[in-house]
N, C-alpha and C positions, 0 to 999 in steps of 0.2 A: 940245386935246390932239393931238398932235403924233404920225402913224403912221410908220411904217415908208417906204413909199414915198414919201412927201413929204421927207422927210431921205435917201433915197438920190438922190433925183431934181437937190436942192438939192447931193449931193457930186458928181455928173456936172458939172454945170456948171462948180463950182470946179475940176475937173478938164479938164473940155476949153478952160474960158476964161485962168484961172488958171498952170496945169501947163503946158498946153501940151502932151497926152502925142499920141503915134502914134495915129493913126485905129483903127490894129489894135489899140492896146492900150484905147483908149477901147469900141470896139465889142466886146472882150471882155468888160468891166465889165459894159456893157449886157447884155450876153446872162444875163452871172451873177445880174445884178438878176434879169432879167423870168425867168430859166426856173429860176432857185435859195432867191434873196433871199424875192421877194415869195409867189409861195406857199404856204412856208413859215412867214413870219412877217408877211407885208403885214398882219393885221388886230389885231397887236396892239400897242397903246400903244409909244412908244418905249422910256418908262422902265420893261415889260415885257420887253425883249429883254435878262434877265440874261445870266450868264455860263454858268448851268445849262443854259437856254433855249437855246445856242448851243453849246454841247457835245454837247445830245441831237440837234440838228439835223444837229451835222456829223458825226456818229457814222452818221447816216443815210443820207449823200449815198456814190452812186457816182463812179466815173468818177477822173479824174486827181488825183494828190495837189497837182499846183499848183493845180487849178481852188481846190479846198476852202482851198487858200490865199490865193489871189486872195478868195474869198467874206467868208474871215477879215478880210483885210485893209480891204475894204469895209465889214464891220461895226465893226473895233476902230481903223481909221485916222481916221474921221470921225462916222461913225454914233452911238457909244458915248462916256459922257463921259468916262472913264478916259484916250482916248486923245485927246481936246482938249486934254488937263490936261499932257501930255507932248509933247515935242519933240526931234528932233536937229540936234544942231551937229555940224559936221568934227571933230574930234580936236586940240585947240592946245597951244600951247605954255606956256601957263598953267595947265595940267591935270595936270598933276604930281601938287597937292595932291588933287583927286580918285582919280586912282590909288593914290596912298598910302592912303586912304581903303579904297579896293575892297580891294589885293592886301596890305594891313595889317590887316586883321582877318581875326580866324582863323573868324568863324562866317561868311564868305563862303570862306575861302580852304582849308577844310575836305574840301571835295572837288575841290580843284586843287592837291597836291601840297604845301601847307602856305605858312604866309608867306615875302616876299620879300625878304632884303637891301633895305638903302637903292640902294645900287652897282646889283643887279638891278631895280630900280625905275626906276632916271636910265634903263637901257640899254632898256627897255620902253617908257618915255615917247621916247627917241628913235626908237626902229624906228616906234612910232606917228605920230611927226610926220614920219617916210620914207616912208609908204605912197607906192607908186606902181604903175603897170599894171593899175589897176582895184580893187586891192584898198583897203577902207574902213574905217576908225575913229571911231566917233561917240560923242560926250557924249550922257546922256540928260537933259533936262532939266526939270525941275519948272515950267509955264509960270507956276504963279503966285507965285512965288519968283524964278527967274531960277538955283536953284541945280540945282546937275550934280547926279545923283541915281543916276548909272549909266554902264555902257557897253557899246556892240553893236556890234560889224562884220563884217566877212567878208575872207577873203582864199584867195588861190590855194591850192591842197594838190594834190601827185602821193598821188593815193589808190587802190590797188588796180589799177595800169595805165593810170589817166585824170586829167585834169586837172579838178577840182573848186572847189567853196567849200568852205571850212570857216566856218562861224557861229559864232559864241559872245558871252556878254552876262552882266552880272552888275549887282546894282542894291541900293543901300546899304540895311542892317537897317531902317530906317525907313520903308522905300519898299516893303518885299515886302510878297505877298498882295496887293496893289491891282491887279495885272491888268497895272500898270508894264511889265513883261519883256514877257509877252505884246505888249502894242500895238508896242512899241518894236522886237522882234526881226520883227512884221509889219512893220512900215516899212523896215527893214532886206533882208528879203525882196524889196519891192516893187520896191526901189532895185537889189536885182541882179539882180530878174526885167529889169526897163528897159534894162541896160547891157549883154544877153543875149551873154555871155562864157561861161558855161558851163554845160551842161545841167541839172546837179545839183549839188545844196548838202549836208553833210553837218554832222550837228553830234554831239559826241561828251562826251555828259554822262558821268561815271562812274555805275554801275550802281546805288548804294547812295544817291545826290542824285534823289530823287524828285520835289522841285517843279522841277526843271531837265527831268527825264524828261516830268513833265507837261505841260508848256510846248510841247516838241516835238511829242508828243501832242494839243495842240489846233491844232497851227500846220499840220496836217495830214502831218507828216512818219512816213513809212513806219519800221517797226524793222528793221534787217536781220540785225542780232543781236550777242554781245557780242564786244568786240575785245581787246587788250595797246594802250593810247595812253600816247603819250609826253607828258607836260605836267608842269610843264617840261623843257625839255632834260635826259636825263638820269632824269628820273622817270618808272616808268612806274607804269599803273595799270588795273585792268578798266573799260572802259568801254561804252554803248550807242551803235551805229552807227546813226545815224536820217538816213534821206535823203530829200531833198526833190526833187520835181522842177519846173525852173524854166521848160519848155519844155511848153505844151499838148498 
């Protein structure tokens, strides 16, 4: 039976041998394991560290909202099978039919302003295959299918005088509830804590999307309270201002 520290210990390595990540960011990990992780949860079973188990945990933890996200990340990137089972790819050019997917159904598109012309779909899939200066679009992928199942990225936003992420992620009717968004918007996180561009990430669910609110809520992101957002051009709507911070 397979503990806790034995599977964090086995993700260190694929990450210092593997990744290839910065010393700094490697020996952060480490710290998160031995003075967070273990613990906490060192003595029990792997397939013990539900999602319950890890909510009450990080409901606990002081100290910085990215630490708690970094811990996150350690548990739902490698740790946990949910996030084995998922993957991201860049955002291509054959993903069209994915996004018609996402921004054509109306019980995802429900608290984003309603569906999208076809015309507004080409004009989305092309800004998505334009990303550039850092900003990211990624497929989510189903590893053991091979099919897109979702999407997460981040990009630059002038927010309140500063220059920010904005996050956001949506994942097909079939695919929610499974933990999917969560692990996938952790990876997501991880990718722009590494590319360290800007301090803080923000993501802006409307106020009445509760499993999108929740999501933010375990990914350790602070509420700063409700806003007027603009999604799409043109639409505006009430939403929660949730910020992350990407910087220790």
């Amino acid at each position: 039976m397979r503990h806790l520290p034995d599977a964090a210990a086995e993700w260190l390595r694929y990450v210092e041998v593997d990744r290839q990540r910065k010393p700094s960011t490697l020996d952060s990990y480490k710290a998160i394991v031995r003075s967070q992780l273990i613990p906490a949860l060192g003595e029990m079973p792997l397939e013990a560290v539900t999602t319950d188990a890890i909510e009450r945990w990080l409901s606990s933890l002081s100290g910085a909202a990215s630490s708690r996200a970094k811990a996150l990340v350690l548990l739902h990137h490698r740790l946990r099978g949910v996030s084995a089972t998922i993957t991201l790819e860049p955002w291509g050019s054959g993903d069209l039919p994915l996004l018609e997917r996402l921004m054509g159904d109306p019980r995802i598109t429900e608290h984003l302003g309603g569906l999208e012309s076809p015309d507004k779909l080409r004009e989305r899939q092309g800004r998505y295959e334009r990303l550039e200066g850092g900003d990211r679009m990624f497929k989510i992928v189903d590893v053991a299918s091979g099919v897109g199942v979702g999407s997460v990225g981040f990009w630059t936003k002038a927010w309140c005088g500063e220059q920010v992420y904005e996050v956001g992620w949506m994942v097909v009717p079939e695919f929610q509830g499974r933990g999917v968004a969560v692990a996938a918007t952790a990876q997501a996180i991880e990718l722009a804590t590494r590319a360290d561009k800007h301090r803080f990430m923000h993501a802006f669910p409307n106020v009445d999307n509760a499993p999108s609110n929740a999501i933010c809520r375990k990914l350790g992101f602070e509420l700063l309270g409700a806003c007027e957002f603009e999604f799409p051009k043109g639409h505006f709507m009430t939403c929660n201002d949730w910020r992350l911070e990407l910087r220790a």
